[in-house]
N, CA, C and O atoms as a DFTB+ gen file, in Angstrom:
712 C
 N C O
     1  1      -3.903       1.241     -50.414
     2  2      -3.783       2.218     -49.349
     3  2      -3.752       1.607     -47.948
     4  3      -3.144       2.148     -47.024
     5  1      -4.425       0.467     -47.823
     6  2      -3.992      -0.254     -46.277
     7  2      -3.258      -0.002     -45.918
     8  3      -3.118       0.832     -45.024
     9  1      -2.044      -0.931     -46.740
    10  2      -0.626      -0.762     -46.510
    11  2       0.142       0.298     -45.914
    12  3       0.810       0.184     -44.886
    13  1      -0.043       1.780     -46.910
    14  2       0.215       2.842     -46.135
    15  2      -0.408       3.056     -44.699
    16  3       0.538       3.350     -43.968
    17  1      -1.266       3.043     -44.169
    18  2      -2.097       3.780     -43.061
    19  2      -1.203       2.487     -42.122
    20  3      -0.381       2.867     -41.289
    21  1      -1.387       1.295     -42.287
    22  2      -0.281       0.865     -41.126
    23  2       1.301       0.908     -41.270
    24  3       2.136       0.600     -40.420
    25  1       1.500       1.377     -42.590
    26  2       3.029       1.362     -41.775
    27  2       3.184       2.975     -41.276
    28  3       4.159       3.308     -40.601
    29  1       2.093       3.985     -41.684
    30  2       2.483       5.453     -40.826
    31  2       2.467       4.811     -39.913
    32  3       3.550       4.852     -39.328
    33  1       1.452       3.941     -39.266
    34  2       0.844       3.348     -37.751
    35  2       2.350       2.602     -37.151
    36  3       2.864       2.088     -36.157
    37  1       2.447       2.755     -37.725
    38  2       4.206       1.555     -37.410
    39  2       5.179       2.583     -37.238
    40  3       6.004       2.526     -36.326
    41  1       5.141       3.347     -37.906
    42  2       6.286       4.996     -37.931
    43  2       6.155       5.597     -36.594
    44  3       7.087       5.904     -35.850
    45  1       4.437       5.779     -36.292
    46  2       4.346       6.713     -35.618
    47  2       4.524       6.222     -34.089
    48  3       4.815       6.952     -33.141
    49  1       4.335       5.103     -34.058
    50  2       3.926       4.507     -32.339
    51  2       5.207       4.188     -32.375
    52  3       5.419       4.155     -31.163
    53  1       6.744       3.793     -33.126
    54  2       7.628       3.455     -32.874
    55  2       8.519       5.016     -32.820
    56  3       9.540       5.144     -32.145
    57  1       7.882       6.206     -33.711
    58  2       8.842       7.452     -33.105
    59  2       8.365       7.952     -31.951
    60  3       9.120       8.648     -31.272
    61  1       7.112       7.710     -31.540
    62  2       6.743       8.159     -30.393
    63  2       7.376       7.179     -29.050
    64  3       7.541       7.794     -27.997
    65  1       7.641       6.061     -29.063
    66  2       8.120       5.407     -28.250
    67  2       9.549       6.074     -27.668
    68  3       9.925       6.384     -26.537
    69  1      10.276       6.154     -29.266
    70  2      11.619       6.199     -28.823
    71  2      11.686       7.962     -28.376
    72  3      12.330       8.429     -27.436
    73  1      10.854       8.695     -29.317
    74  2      11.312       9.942     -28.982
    75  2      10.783      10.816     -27.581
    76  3      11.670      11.471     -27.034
    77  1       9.728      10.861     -27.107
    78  2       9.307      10.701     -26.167
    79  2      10.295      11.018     -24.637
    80  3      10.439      12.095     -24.059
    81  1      10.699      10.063     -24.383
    82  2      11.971      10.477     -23.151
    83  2      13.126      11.803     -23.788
    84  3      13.853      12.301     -22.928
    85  1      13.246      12.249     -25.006
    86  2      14.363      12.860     -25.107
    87  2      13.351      14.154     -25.451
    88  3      13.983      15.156     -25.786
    89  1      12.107      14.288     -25.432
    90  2      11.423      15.432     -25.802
    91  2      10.927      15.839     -24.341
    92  3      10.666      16.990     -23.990
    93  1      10.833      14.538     -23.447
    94  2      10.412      15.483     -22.033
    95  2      10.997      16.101     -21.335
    96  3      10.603      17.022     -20.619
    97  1      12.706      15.382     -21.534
    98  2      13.566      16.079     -20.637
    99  2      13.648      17.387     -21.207
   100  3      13.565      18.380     -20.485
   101  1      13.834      17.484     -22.675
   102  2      13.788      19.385     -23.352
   103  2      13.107      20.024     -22.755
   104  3      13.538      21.000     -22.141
   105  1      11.372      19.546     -22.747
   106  2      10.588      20.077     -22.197
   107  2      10.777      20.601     -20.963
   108  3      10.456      21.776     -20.783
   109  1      11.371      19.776     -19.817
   110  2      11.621      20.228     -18.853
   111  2      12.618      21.033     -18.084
   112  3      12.590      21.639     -17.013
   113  1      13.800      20.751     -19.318
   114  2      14.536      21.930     -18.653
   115  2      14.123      23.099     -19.822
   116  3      14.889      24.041     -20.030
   117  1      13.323      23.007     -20.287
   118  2      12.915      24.680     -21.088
   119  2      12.292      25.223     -19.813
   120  3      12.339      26.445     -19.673
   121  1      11.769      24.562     -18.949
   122  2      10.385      24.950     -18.346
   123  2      11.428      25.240     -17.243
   124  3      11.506      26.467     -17.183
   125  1      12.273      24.677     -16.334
   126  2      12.834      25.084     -15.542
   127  2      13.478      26.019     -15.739
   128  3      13.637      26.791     -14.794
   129  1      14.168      26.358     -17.176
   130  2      15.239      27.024     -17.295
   131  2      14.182      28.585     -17.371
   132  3      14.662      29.707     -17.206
   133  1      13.229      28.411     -17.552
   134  2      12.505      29.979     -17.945
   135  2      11.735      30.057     -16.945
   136  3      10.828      30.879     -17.079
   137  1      11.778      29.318     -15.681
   138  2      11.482      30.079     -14.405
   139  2      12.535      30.322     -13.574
   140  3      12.271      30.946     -12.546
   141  1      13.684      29.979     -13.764
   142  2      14.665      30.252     -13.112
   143  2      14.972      29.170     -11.640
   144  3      15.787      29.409     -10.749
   145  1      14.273      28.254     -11.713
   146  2      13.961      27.961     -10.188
   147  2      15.518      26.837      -9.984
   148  3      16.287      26.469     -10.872
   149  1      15.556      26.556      -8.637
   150  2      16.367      26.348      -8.232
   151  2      15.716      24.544      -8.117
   152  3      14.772      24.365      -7.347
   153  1      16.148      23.605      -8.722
   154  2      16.093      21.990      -8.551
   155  2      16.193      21.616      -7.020
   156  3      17.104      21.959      -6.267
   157  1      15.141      20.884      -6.711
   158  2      15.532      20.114      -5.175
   159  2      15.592      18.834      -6.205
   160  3      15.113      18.560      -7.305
   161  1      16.734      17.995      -4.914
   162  2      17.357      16.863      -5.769
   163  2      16.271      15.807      -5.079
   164  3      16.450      15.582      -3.882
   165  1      15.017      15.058      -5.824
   166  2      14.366      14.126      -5.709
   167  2      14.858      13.276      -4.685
   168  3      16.068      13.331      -4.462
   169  1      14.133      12.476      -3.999
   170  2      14.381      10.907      -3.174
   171  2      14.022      10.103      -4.037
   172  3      13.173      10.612      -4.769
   173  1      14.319       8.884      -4.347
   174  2      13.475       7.854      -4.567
   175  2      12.479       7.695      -3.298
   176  3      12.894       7.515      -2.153
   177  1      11.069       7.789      -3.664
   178  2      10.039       7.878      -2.599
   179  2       9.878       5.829      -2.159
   180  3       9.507       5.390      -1.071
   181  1      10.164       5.240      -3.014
   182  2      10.532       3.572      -2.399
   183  2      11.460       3.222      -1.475
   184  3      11.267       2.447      -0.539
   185  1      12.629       3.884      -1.777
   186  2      13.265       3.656      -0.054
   187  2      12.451       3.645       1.163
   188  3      12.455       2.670       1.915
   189  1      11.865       4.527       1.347
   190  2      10.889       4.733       2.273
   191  2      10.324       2.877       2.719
   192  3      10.469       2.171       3.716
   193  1       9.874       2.750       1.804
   194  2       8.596       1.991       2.171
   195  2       9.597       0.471       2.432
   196  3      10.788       0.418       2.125
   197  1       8.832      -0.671       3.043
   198  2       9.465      -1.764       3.390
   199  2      10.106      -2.663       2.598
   200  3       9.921      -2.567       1.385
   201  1      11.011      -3.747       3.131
   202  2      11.123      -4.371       2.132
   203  2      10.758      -5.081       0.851
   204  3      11.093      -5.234      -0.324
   205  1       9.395      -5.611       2.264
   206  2       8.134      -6.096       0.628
   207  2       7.500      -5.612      -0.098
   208  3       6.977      -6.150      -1.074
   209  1       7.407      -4.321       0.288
   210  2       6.416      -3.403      -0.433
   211  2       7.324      -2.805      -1.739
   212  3       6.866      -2.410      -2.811
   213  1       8.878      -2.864      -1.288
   214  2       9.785      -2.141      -2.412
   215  2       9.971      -3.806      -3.351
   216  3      10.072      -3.821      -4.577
   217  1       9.985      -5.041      -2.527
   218  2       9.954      -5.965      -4.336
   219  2       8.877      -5.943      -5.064
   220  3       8.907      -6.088      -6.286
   221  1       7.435      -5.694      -4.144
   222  2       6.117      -5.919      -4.806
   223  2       6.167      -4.956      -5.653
   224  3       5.646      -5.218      -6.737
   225  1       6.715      -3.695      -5.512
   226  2       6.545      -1.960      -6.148
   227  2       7.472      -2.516      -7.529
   228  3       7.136      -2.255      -8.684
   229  1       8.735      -3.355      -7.152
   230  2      10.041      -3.908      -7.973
   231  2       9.457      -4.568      -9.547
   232  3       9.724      -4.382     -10.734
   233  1       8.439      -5.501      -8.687
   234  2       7.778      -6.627      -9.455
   235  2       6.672      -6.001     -10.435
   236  3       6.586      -6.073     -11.661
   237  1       6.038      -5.506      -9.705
   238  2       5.199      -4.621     -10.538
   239  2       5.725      -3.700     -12.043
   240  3       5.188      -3.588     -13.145
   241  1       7.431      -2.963     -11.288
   242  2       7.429      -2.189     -12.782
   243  2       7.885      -3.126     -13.690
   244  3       7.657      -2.930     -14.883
   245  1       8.471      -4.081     -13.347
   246  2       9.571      -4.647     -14.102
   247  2       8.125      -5.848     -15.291
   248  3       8.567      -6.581     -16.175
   249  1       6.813      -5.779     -15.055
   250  2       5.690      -6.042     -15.635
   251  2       5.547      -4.967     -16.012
   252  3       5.986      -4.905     -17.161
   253  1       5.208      -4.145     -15.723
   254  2       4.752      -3.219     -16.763
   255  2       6.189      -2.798     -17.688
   256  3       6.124      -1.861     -18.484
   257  1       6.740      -3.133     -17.608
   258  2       7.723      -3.012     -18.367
   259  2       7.730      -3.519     -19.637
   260  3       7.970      -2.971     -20.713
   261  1       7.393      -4.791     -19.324
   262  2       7.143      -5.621     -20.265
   263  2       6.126      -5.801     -20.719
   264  3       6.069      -6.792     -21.449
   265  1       4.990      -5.082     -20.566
   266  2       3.553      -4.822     -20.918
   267  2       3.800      -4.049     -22.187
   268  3       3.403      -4.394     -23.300
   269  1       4.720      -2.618     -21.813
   270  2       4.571      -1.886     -22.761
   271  2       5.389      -2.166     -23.832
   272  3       5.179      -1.672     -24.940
   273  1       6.586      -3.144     -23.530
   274  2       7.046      -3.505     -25.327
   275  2       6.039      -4.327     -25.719
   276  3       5.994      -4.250     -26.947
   277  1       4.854      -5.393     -25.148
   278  2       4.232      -5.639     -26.057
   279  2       3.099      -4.992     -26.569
   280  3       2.327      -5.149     -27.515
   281  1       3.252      -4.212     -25.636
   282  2       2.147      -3.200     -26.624
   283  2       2.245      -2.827     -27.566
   284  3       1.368      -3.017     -28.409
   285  1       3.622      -1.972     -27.882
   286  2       3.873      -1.856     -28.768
   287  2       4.431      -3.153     -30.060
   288  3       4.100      -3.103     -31.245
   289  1       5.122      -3.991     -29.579
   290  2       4.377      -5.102     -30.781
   291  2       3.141      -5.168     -31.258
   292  3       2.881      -5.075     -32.457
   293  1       2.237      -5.345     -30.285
   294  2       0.834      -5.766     -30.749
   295  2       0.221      -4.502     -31.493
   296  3      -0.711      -4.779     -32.249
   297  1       0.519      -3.392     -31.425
   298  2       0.126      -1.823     -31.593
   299  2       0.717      -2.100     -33.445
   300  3       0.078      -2.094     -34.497
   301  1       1.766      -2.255     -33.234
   302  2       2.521      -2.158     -34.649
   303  2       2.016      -3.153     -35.745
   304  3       2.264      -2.979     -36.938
   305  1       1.204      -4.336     -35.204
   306  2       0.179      -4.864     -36.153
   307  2      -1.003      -5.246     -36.241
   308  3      -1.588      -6.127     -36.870
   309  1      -1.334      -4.315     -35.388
   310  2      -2.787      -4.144     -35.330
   311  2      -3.634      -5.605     -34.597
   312  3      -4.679      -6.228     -34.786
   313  1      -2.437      -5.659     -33.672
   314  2      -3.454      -7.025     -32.608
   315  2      -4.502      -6.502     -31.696
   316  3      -4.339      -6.509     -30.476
   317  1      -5.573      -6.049     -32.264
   318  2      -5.862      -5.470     -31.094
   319  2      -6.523      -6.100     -29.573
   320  3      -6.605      -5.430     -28.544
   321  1      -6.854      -7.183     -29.680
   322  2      -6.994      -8.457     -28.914
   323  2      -5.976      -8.239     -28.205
   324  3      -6.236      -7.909     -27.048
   325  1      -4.734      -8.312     -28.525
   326  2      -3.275      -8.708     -27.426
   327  2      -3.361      -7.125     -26.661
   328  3      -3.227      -6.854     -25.468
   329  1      -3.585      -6.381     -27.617
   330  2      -3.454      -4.810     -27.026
   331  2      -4.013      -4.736     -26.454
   332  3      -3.526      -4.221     -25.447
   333  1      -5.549      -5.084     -26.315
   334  2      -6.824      -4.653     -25.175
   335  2      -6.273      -5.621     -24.001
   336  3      -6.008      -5.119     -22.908
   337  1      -6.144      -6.647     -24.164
   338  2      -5.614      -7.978     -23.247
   339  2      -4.441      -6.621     -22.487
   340  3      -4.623      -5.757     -21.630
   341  1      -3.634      -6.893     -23.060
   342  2      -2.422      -6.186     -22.116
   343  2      -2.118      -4.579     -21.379
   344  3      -1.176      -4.118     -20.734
   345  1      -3.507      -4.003     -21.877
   346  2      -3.585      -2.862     -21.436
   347  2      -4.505      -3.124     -20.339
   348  3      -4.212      -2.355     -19.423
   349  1      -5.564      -3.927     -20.000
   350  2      -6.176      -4.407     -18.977
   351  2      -5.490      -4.773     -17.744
   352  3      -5.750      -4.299     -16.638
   353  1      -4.452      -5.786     -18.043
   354  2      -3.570      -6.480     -17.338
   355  2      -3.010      -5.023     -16.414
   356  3      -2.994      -4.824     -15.199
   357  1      -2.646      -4.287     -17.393
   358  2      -1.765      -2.792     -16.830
   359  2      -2.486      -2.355     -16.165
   360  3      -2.202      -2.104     -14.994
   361  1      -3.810      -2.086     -16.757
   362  2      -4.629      -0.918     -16.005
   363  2      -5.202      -1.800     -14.465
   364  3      -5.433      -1.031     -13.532
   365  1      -5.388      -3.044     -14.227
   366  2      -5.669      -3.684     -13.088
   367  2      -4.217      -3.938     -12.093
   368  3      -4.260      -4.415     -10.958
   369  1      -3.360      -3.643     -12.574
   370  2      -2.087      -3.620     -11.594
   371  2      -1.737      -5.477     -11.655
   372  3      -2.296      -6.339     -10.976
   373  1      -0.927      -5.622     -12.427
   374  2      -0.442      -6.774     -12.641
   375  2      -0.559      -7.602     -11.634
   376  3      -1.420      -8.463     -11.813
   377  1       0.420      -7.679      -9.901
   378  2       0.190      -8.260      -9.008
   379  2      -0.213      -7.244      -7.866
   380  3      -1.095      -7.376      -7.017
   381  1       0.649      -6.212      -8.065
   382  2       0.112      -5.089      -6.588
   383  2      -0.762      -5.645      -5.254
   384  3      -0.744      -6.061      -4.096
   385  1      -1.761      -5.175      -6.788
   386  2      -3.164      -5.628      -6.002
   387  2      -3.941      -6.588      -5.395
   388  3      -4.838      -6.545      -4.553
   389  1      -3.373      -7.495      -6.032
   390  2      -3.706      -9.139      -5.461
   391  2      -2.865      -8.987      -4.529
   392  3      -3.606      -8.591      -3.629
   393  1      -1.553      -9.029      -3.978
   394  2      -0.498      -9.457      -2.680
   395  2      -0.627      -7.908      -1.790
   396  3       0.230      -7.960      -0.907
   397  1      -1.152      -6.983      -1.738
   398  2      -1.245      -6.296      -0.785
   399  2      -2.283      -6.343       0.504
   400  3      -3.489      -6.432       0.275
   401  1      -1.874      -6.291       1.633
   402  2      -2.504      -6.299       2.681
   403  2      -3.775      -4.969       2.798
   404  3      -4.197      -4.659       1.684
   405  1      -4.249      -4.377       3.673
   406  2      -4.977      -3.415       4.635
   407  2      -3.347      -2.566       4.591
   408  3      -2.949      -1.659       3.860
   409  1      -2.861      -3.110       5.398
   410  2      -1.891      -2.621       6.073
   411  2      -0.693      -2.494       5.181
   412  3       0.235      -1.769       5.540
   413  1      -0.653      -3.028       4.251
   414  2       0.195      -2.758       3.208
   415  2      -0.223      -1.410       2.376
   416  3       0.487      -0.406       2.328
   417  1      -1.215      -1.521       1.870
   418  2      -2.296      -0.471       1.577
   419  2      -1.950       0.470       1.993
   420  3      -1.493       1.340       1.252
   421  1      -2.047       0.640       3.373
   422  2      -1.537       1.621       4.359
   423  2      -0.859       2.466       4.088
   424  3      -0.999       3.666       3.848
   425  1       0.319       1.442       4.153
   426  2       2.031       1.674       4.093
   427  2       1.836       2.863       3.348
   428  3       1.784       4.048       3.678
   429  1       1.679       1.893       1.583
   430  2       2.040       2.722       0.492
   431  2       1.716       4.350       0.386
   432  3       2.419       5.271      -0.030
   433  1       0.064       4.330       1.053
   434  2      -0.657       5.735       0.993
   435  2       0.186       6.637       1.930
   436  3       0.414       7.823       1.691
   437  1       0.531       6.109       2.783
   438  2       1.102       6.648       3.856
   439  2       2.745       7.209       3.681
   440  3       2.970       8.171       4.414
   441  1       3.824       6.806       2.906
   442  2       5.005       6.972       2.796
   443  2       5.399       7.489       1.253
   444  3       6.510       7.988       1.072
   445  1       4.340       7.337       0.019
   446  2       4.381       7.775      -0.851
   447  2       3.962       9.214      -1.067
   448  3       3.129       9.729      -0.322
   449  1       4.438       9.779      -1.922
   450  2       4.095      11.201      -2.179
   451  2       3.185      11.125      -2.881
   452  3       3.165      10.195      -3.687
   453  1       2.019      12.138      -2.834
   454  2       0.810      12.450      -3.311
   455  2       0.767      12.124      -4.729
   456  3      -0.035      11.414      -5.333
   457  1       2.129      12.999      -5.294
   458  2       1.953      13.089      -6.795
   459  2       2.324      11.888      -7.741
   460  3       1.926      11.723      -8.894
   461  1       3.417      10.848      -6.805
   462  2       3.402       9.703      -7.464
   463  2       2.422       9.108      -7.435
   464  3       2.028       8.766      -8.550
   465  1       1.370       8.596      -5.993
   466  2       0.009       8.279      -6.138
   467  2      -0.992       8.882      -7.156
   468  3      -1.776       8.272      -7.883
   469  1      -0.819      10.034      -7.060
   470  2      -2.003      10.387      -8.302
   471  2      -1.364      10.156      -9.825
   472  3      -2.303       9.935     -10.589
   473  1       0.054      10.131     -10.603
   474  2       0.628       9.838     -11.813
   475  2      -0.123       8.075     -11.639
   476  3      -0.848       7.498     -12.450
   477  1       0.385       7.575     -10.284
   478  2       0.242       5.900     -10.485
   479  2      -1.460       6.175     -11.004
   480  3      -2.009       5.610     -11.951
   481  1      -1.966       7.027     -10.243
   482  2      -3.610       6.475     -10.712
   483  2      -4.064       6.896     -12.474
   484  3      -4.849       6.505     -13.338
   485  1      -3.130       7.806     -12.310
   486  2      -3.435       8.497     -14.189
   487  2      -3.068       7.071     -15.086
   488  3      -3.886       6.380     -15.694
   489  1      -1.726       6.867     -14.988
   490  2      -1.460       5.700     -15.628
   491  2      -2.433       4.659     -15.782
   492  3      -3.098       4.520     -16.809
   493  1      -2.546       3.723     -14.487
   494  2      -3.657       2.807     -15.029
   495  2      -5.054       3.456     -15.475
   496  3      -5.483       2.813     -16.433
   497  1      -5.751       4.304     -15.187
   498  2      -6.521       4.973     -15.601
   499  2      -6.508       5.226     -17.133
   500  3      -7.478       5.111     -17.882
   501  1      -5.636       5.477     -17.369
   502  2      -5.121       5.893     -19.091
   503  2      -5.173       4.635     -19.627
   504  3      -5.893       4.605     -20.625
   505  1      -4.424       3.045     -19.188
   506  2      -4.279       2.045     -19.357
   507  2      -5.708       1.477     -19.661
   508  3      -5.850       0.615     -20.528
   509  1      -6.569       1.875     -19.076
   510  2      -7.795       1.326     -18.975
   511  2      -8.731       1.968     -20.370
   512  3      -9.838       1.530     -20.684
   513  1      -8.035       3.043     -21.066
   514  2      -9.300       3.927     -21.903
   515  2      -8.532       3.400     -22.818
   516  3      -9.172       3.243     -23.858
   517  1      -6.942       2.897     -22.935
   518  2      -6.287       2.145     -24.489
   519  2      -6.835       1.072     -24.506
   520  3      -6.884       0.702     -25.679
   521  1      -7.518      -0.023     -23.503
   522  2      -7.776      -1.196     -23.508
   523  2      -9.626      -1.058     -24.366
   524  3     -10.076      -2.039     -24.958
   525  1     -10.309       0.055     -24.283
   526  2     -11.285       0.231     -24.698
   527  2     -11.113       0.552     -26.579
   528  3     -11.603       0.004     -27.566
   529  1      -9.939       1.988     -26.335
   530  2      -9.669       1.854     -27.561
   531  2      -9.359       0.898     -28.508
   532  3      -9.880       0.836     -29.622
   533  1      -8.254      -0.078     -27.943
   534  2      -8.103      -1.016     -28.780
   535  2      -9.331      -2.003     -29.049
   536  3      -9.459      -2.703     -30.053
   537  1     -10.143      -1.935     -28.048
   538  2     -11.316      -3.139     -28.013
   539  2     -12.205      -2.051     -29.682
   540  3     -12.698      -2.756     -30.563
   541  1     -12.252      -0.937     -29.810
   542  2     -12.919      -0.387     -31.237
   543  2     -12.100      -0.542     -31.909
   544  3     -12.451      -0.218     -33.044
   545  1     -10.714      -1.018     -31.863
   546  2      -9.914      -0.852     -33.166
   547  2      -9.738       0.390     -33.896
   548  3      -9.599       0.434     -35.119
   549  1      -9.749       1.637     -32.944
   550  2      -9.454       2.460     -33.232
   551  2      -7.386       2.962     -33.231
   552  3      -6.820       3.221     -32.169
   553  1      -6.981       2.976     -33.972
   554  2      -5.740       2.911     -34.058
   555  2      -5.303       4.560     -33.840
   556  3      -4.122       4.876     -33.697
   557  1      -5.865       5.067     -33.836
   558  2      -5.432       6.908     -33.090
   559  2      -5.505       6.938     -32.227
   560  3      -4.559       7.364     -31.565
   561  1      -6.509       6.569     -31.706
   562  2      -6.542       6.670     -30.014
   563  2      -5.762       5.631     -29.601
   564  3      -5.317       5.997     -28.514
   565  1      -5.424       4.756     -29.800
   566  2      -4.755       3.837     -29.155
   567  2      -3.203       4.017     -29.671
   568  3      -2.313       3.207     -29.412
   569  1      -3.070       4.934     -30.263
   570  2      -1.369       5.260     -30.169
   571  2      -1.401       6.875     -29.518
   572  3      -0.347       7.487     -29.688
   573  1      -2.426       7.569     -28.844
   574  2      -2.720       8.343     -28.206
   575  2      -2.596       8.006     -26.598
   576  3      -1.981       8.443     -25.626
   577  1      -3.296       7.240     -26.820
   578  2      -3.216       6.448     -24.933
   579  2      -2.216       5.818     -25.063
   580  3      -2.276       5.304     -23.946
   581  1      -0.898       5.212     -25.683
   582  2       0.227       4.469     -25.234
   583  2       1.048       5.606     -24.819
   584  3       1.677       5.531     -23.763
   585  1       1.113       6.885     -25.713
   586  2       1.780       7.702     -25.833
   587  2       1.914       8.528     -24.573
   588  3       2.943       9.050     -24.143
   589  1       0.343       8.566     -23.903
   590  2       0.496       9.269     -22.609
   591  2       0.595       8.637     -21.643
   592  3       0.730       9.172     -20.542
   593  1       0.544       7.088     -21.847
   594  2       1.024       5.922     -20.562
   595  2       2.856       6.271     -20.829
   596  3       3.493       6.797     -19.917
   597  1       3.375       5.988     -21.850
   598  2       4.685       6.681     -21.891
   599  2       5.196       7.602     -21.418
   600  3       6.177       7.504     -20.681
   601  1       4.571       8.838     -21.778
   602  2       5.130      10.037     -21.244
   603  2       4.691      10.295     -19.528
   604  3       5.219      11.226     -18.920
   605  1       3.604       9.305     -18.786
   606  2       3.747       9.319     -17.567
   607  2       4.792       9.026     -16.833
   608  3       5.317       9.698     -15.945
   609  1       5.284       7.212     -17.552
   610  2       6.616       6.594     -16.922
   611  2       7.579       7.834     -16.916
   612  3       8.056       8.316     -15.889
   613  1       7.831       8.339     -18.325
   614  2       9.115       9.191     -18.430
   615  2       9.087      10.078     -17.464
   616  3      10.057      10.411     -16.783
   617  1       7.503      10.662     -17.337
   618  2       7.308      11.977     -16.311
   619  2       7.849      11.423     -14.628
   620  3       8.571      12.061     -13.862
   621  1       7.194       9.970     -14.381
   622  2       7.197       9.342     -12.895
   623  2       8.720       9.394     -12.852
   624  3       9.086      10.161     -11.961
   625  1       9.829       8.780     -13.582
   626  2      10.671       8.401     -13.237
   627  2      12.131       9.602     -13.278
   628  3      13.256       9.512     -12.787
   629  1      11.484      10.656     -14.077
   630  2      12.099      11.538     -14.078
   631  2      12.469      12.427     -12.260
   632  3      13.402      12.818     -11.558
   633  1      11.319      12.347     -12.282
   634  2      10.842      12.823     -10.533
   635  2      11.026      12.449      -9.917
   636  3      11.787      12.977      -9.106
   637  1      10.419      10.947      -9.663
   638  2      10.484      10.069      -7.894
   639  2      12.054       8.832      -8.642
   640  3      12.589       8.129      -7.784
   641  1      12.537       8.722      -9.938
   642  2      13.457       7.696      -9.739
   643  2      14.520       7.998     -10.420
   644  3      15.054       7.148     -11.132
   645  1      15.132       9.599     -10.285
   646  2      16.450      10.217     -11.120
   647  2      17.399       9.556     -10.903
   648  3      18.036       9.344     -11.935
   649  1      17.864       9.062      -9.923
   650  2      19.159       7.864      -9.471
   651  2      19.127       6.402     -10.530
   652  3      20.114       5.773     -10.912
   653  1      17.432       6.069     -10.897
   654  2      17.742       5.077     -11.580
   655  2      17.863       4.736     -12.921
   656  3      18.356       3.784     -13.526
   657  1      16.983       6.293     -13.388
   658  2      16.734       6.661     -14.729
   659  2      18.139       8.285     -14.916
   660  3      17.786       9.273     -15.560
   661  1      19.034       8.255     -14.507
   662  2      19.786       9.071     -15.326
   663  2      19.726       9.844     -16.048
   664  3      19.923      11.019     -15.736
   665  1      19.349       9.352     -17.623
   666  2      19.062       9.831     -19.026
   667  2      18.118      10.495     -18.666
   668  3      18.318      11.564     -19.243
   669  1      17.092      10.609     -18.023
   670  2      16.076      11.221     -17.999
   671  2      16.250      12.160     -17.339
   672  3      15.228      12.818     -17.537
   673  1      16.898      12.737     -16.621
   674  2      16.846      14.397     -16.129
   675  2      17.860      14.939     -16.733
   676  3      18.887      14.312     -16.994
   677  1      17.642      16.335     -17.054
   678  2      18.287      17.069     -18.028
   679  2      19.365      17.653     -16.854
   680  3      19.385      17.820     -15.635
   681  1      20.384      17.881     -18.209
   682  2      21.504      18.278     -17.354
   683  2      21.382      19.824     -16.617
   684  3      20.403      20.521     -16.885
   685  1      21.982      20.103     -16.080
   686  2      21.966      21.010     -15.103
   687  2      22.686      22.449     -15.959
   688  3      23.825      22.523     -16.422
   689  1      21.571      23.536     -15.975
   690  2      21.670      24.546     -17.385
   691  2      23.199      25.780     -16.441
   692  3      23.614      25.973     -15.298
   693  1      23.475      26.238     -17.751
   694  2      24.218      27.592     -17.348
   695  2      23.943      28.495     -16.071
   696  3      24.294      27.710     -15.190
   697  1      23.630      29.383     -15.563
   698  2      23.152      30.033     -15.410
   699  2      23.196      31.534     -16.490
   700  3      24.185      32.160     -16.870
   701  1      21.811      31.769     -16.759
   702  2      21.371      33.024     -17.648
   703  2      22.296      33.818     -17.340
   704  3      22.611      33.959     -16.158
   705  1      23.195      34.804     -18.789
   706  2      24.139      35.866     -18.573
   707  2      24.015      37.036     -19.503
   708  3      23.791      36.818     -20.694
   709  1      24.095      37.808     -19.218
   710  2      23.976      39.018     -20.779
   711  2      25.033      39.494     -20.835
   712  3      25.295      40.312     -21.717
């Protein structure tokens, strides 16, 4: 029976990976489409901010980027060492935090929108309770917490980065007719 319980564990963190972006956008245009509301077309909220602050912001995803395929490697065989390791790494902000100024600091609070600041804080926050999970070797919760570090990115980038993520906003519905 091992055998079975990790390869569901292998099924499940790899359909949740992939399926995930194509279940939020449903989600979201169900949700738009049944209030009727009218889409304002997002900014990328990084233009805004300076040059260095947009490679440091650059540098940062393009790590967590790569955090989360190994998570999911390490997830899919039960490393949980590499998993706690790399969910730490996430949840402490790879470099951000080390190369930002006072005044960089600033910047960001200052030119970013509220709600990406508070998703950014959910994320590592979330990052931080998989790094615990994995430290019990609990394998539910820790394909629980990847799942909602996932569906944040999908949620963040749907919102503040539609120009760069495409696939991720749903197409633009009918309008309702009887």
């Amino acid at each position: 029976m091992p055998g079975t319980r990790r390869t569901t564990l292998i099924v499940c963190c790899c359909a949740a990976l992939l399926m995930a972006p194509a279940a939020y956008a449903q989600h979201d245009h169900d949700h738009d489409h049944a209030h009727d509301k009218v889409a304002e077309k997002p900014q990328d909220p990084a233009a805004a901010l300076s040059p260095k602050l947009r490679a440091l912001l650059n540098e940062e995803m393009r790590l967590i980027d790569g955090g989360m395929g190994d998570l999911a490697s390490a997830i899919s065989i039960g490393d949980w060492s590499s998993v706690a390791k790399t969910a730490h790494k996430i949840e402490q902000s790879f470099i951000i935090k080390q190369k930002l100024t006072e005044k960089d600091a600033a910047e960001l609070h200052d030119k970013l929108p509220a709600g990406f600041l508070e998703m950014d804080h959910a994320f590592h926050r979330t990052s931080g309770k998989l790094a615990h999970a994995a430290t019990a070797h609990d394998a539910e919760l820790v394909n629980f917490y990847v799942h909602r570090m996932l569906d944040l990115c999908v949620n963040c980038h749907a919102k503040y980065a539609p120009n760069r993520f495409p696939g991720l906003v749903a197409p633009a519905a009918e309008p309702h007719r009887h």
